[in-house]
C-alpha positions in Angstrom: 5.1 -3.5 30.8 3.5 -0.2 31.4 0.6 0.7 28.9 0.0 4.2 26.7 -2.8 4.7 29.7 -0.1 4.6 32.5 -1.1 1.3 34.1 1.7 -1.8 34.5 0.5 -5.1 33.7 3.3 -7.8 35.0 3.2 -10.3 32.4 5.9 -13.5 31.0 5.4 -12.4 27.4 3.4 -9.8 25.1 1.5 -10.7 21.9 1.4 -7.2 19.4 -1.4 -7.3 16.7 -1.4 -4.0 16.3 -3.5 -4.0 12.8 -3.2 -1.7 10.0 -4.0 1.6 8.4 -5.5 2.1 5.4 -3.2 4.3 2.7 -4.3 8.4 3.5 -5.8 8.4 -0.4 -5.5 12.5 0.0 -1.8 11.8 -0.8 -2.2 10.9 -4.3 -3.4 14.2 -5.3 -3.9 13.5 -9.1 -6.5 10.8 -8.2 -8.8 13.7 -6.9 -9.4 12.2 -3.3 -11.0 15.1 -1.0 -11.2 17.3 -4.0 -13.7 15.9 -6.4 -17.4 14.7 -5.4 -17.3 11.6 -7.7 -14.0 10.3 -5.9 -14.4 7.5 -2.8 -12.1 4.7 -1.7 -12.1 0.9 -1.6 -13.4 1.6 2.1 -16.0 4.1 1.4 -17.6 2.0 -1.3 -17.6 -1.3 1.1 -19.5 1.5 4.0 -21.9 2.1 1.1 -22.7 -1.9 -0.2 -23.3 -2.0 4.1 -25.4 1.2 4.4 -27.0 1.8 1.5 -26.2 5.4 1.2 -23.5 7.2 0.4 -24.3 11.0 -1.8 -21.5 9.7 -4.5 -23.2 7.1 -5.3 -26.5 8.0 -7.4 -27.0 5.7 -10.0 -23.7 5.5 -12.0 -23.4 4.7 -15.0 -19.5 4.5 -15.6 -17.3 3.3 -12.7 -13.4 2.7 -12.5 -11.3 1.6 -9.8 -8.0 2.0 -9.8 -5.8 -0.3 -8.2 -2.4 -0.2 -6.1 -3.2 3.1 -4.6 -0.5 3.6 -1.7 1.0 0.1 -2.6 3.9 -0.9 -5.1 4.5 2.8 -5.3 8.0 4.4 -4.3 6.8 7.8 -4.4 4.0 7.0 -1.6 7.2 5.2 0.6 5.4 2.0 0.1 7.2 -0.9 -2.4 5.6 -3.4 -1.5 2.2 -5.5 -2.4 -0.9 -4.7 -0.6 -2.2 -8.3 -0.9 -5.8 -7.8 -1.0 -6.7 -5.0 -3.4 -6.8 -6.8 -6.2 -9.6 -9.6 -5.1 -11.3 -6.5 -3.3 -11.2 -4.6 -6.6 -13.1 -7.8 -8.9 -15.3 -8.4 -5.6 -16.3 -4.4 -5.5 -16.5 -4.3 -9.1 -19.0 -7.2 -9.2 -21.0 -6.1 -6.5 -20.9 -2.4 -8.3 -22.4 -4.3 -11.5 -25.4 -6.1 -9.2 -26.2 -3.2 -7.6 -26.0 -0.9 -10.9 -27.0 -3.9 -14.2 -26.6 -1.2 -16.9 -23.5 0.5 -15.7 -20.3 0.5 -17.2 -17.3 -0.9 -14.8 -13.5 -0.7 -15.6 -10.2 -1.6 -13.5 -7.1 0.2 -14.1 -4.3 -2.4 -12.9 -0.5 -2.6 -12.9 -0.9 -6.3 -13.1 -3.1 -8.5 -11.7 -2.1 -10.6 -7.9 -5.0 -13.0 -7.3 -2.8 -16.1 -5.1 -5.7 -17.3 -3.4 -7.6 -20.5 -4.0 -10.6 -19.5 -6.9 -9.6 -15.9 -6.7 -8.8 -16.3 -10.8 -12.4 -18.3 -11.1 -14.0 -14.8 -9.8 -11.9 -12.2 -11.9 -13.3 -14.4 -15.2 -16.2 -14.6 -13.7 -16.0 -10.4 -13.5 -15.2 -10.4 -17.0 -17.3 -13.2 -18.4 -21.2 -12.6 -16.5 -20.7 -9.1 -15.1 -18.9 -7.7 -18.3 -16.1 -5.7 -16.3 -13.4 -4.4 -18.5 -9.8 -5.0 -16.8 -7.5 -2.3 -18.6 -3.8 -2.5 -18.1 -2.0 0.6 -17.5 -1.9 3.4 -14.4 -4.3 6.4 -14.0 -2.1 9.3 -14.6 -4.7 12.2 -14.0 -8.0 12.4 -13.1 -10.3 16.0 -13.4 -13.6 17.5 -13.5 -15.9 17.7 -16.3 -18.1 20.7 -15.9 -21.0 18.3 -15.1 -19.6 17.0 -11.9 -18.1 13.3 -14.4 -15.2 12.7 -14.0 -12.2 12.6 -16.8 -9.8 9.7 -16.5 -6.5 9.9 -18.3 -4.3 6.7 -18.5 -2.6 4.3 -20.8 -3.3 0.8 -22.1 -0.2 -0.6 -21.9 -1.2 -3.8 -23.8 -2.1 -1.7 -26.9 0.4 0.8 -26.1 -2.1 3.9 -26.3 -2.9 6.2 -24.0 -6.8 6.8 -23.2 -9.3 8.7 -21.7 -12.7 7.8 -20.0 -15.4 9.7 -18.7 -16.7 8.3 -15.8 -19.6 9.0 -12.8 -18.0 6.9 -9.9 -13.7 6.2 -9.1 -13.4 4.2 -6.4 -9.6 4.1 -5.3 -7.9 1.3 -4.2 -6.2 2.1 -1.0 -3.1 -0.3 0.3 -2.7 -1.2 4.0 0.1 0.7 6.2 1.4 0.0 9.2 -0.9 0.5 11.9 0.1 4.3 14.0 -1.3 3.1 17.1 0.7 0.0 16.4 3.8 2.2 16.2 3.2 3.7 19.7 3.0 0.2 21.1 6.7 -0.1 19.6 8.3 2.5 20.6 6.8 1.3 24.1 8.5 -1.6 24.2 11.4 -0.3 21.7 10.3 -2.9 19.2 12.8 -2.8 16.0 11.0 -2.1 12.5 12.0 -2.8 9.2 12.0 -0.1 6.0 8.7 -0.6 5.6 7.5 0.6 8.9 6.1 -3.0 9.9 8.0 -4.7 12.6 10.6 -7.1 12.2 10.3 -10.8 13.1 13.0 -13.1 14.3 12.8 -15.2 11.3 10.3 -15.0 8.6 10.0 -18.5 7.8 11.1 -20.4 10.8 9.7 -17.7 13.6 7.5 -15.1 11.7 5.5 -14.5 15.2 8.6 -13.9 17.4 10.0 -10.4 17.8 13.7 -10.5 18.1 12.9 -9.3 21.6 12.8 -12.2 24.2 8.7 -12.6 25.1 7.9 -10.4 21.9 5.2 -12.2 19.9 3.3 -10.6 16.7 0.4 -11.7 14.8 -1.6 -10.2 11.7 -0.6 -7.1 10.0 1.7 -6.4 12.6 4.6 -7.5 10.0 2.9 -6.6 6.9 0.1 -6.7 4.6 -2.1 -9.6 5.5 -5.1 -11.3 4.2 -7.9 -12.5 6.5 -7.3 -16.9 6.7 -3.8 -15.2 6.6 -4.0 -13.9 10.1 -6.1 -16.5 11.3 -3.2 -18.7 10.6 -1.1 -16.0 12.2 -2.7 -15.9 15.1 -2.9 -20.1 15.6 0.8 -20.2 15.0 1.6 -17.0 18.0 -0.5 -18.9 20.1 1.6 -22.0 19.7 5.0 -19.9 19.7 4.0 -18.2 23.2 3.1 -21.8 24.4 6.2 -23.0 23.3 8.3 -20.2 25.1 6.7 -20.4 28.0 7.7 -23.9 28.4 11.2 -22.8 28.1 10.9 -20.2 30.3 9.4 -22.6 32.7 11.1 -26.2 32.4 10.7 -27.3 35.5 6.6 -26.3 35.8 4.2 -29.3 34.4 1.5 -26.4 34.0 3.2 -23.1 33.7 -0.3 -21.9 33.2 -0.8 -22.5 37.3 2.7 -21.1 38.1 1.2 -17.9 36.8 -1.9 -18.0 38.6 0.1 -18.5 41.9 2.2 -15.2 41.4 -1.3 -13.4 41.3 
């Protein structure tokens, strides 16, 4: 295998966790990203809660994030489900409501995806002591008051209206990609990908960590949107695959491990 840096590393087989890319916000041009002060991301906001100081944030009083930015979304080349935006939105928005007690925070959501274990205990927990308001419906413009707010326009789908909200702080929810370095890496070893741009696995429930390529492994958001215990477990399992194909690849070796060491 020779790397992007020219050196060639001999090796029995390759493990790919390439990552991910956040969704370029800039793209979804009515949302105002790049072009309006009051307009941040899901990973600008989580710099701020770290840093204390970002000049968008100055005391707030209304805040709105809007979810499935980049994700579900056919025009942005991206169908499918980010996985984590929703439980990073209600985690943001709580955090927005400690940080900020008499602000005003609302969600804008297609529909809600909260899988994981007490994921649905927080969002009513959002709702019920933090007093976020969850409206259903996409953002369909946002623009700029004369005094720097923000205007939102969308539509409450459950009530069938459409609305607008003035707000001081949008915080977008940005999906995940597939990673670009991660795409070098694949044309490097001519790794097949699937539509989405992530690359494709052997077999997604038998052998999600082997690459149809023989000493191919992946891990992580190498084959899509993953959430943290969800690469963990990703990485455990391509640990065990590898270990399992080596011991094919070497029958007749008690410790392949040895073998290997020897040819150095």
């Amino acid at each position: 295998m020779r790397l992007t840096n020219g050196i060639t590393i001999l090796s029995d087989a390759v493990l790919v966790a390439s990552g991910f890319d956040l969704f370029d916000a800039v793209k979804k041009e009515e949302y105002g990203y790049g072009i309006y002060d009051q307009v941040m991301t899901n990973a600008d906001l989580e710099a701020y809660f770290k840093t204390g100081s970002d000049k968008r944030v100055t005391n707030p009083k209304r805040i709105g994030f809007v979810h499935c930015v980049g994700s579900r979304d056919e025009k942005s080349g991206c169908r499918s489900c980010s996985k984590v935006c929703c439980a990073t939105a209600v985690k943001q928005a709580i955090e927005v409501k400690q940080a900020f007690p008499d602000s005003e925070v609302f969600c804008f959501y297609m529909d809600l995806r909260l899988f994981g274990r007490h994921y649905e205990d927080i969002y009513l927990s959002a709702q019920k002591d933090h007093g976020v308001r969850f409206i259903r419906g996409r953002v369909a413009e946002v623009s700029e008051n004369h005094d720097g707010t923000l205007l939102v326009k969308a539509e409450n789908t459950v009530a069938g209206k459409p609305l607008k909200v003035t707000l001081d702080l949008l915080v977008l929810m940005s999906g995940m990609r597939p990673s670009v370095p991660g795409k070098a890496i694949g044309d490097l070893l001519e790794m097949p990908v699937e539509e989405d741009g992530y690359f494709a696995v052997r077999n997604g429930i038998a052998a999600g960590q082997r690459s149809p390529l023989p000493g191919v492994f992946l891990a992580g958001a190498a084959t899509g949107p993953k959430t943290l215990p969800e690469t963990l477990a990703d990485a455990r399992a391509a640990a065990m695959e590898i270990d399992r194909y080596l011991t094919e690849v070497f029958p007749d070796a008690r410790n392949y491990k040895q073998l290997v060491r020897e040819r150095w």
